[in-house]
C-alpha positions in Angstrom: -130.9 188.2 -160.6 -132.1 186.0 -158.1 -133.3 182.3 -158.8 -137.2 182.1 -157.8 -137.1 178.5 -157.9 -139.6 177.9 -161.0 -138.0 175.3 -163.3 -135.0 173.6 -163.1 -131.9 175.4 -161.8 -129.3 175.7 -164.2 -125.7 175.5 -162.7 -122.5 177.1 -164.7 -119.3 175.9 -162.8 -115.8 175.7 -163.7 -114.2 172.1 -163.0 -110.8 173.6 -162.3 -112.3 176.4 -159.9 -113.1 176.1 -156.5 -114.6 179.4 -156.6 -118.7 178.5 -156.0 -119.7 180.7 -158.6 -117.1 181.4 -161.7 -118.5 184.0 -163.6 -118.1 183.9 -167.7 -117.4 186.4 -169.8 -119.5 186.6 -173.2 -122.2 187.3 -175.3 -124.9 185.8 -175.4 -128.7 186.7 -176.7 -131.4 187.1 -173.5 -134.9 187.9 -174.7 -136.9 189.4 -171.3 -140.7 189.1 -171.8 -142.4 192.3 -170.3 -146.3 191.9 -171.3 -146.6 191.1 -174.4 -143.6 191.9 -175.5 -140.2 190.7 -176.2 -137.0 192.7 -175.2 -133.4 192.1 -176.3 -130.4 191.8 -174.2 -127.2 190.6 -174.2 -125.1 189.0 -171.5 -121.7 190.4 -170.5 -121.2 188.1 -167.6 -123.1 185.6 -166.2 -122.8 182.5 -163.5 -125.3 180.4 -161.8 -126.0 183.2 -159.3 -126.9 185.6 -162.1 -126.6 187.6 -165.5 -124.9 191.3 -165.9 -127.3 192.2 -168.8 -126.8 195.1 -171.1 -129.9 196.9 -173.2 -130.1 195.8 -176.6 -132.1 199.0 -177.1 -131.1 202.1 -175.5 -134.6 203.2 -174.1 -135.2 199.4 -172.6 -134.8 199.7 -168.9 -135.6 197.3 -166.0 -136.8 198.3 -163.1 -135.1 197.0 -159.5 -137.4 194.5 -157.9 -139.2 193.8 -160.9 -140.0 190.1 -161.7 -138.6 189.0 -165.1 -138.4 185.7 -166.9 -137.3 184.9 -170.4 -135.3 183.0 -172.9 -131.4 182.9 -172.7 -129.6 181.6 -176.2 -129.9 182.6 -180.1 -130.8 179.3 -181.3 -134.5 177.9 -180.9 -133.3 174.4 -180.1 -130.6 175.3 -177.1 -133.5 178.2 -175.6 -133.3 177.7 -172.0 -135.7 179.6 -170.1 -135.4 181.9 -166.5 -137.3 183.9 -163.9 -136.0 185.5 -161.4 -135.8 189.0 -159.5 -133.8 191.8 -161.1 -131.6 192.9 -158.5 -129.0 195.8 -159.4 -128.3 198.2 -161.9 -124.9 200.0 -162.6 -124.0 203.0 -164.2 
């Protein structure tokens, strides 16, 4: 995913790295708004230059090129919203 430069740019780095982008391995909640609704995903990676998202339902696709923003986090008081361009899909 790219950044689109809408809101402020969230940067995940490792102190001990002097890799530019260190990419972390976890779950974590992403909710993807498409219309008016709300789509689950889950991160397996992710680093400031991007997620690697999996479907939380098996039918949910997204589509390369298309524009998606949404909420990243499972708890309403650490939700930190993102926009950007989805870019690749594997498998």
């Amino acid at each position: 995913m790219r950044h689109t430069g809408e809101g402020p740019r969230i940067v995940l780095r490792d102190p001990a790295s002097r890799r530019a982008a260190t990419r972390f391995v976890g779950a974590v909640p992403v909710s993807v708004r498409r219309g008016e609704r709300s789509l689950p995903f889950v991160t397996v990676d992710y680093s400031e230059l991007g997620m690697y998202l999996t479907a939380g339902l098996p039918d949910e696709r997204l589509d390369i090129g298309e524009m998606i923003s949404g909420q990243i986090g499972a708890h309403e008081e650490s939700l930190v919203e993102f926009s950007g361009v989805r870019v690749l899909r594997l498998g």
